[in-house]
C-alpha positions in Angstrom: 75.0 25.0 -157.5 72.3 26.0 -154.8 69.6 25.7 -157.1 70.9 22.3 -158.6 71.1 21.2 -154.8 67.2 22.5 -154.3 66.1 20.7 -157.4 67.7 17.6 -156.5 65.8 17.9 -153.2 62.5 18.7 -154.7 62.9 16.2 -157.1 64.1 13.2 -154.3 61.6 13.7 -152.4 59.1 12.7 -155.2 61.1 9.5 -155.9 60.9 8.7 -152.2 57.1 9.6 -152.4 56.9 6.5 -155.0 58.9 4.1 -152.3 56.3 1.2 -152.4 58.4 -0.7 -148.9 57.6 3.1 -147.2 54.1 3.5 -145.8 52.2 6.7 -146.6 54.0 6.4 -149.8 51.8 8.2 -152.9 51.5 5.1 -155.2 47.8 4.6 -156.6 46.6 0.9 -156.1 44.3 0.5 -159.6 43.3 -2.9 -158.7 39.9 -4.0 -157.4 38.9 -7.3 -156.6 35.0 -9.0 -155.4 35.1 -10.1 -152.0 34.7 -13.7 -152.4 35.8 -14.1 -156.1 39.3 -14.5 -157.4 39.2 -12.0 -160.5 40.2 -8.4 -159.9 39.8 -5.6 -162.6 42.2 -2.8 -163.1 40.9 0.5 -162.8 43.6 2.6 -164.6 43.0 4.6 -167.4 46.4 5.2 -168.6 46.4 4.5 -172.4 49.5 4.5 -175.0 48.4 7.8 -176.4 48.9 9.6 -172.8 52.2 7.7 -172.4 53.0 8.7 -176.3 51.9 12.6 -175.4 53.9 12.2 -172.0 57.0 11.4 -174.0 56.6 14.1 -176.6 56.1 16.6 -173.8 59.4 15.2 -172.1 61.5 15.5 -175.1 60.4 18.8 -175.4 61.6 20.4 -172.3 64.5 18.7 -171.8 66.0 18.0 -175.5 67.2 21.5 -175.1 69.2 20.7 -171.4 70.6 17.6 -173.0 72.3 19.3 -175.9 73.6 21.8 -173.9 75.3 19.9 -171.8 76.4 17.6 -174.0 78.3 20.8 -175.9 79.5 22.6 -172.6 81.1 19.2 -171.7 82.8 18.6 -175.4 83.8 22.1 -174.8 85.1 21.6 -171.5 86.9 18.6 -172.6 88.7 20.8 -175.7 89.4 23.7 -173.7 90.8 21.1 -170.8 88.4 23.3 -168.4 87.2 21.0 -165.6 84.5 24.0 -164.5 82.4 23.6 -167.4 82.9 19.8 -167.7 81.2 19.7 -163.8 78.9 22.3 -165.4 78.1 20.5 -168.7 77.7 16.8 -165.9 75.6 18.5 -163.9 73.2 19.9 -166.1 73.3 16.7 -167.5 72.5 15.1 -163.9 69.5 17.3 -163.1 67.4 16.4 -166.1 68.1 12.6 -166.0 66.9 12.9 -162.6 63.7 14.9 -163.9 63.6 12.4 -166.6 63.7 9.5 -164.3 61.5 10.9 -161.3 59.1 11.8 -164.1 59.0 8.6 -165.5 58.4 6.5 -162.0 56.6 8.8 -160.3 54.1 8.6 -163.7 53.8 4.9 -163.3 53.2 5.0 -159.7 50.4 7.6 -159.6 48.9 8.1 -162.9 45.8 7.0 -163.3 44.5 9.2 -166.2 46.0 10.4 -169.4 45.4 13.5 -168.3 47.2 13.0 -164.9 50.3 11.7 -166.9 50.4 14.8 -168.0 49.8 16.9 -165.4 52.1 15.2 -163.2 54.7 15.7 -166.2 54.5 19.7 -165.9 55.0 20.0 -162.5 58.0 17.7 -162.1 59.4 19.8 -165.3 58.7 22.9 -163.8 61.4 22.3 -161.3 63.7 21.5 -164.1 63.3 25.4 -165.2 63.9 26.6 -161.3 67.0 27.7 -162.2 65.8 29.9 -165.1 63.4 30.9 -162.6 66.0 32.2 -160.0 68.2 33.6 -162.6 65.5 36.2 -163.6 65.1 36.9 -159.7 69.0 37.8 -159.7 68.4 39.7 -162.5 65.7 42.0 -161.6 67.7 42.8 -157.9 71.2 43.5 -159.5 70.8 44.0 -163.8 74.2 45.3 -164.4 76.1 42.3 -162.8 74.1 39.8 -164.7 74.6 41.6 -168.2 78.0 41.6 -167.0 77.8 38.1 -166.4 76.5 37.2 -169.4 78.3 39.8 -171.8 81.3 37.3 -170.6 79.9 34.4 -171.4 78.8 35.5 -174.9 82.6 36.3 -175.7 82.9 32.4 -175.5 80.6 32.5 -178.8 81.1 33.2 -182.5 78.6 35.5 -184.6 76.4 32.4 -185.0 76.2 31.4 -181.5 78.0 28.8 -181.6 80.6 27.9 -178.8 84.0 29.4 -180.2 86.1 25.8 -179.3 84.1 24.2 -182.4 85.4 26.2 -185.1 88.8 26.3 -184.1 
């Protein structure tokens, strides 16, 4: 839960960074006008094929977090187990956040394809923190993790499939 609670910072304060009503926010102002004439010319770059790419990388990353929860929380709601169902919500929480900071925080600052995308893997790579910390845990104490997840994995059939679906 402390790392979901980091990541929601992390994440928060780029959506606050994209407040247009706060000053110093980070948006990118693309227009540019002549002095004394009353057209302006927009100097983004951003095309369909960088939002298309952005999109493909998205789904990537977090079609994996989606299904997961989406199965911990059927499993939660079969096994009447109201740990994983927060579990299964709150996976499910993070990565519509990341989803959703991605997505505005895109809009707001990208000025390039290649900025789309760029911006894209960094807001994702606080969507794998938790992966990140788990192998930090892991490397300090071995045996209580293996533990950890040896019990887990009895939740599982031989075809890894969460045991309350072929019940």
């Amino acid at each position: 839960v402390s790392c979901v609670i980091l990541q929601t910072m992390i994440l928060i304060l780029f959506v606050d960074a994209v407040d247009i009503q706060k000053s110093g926010n980070d948006w990118k102002y693309t227009m540019s006008c002549a002095p004394f004439d009353i057209s302006c010319k927009d100097d983004k770059a951003t095309t369909w094929y960088g939002y298309m790419l952005f999109a493909v990388v998205m789904v990537a990353w977090v079609l994996e977090d989606v299904i997961s929860s989406l199965k911990i929380f059927i499993h939660a709601v079969k096994r009447k187990r109201v740990d994983s169902a927060f579990s299964g919500m709150l996976l499910l929480a993070i990565t519509s956040l990341t989803i959703y900071t991605s997505v505005f925080y895109n809009m707001a600052v990208a000025t390039t394809n290649t900025e789309l995308i760029v911006n894209t893997v960094i807001l994702l790579f606080i969507l794998d923190m938790d992966e990140q910390v788990f192998g930090c845990v892991k490397a300090m104490k071995p045996e209580w993790v293996d533990w950890i997840v040896k019990d887990i994995k009895g939740n599982f059939d031989q075809r890894g499939r969460l045991s309350c679906f072929h019940v």
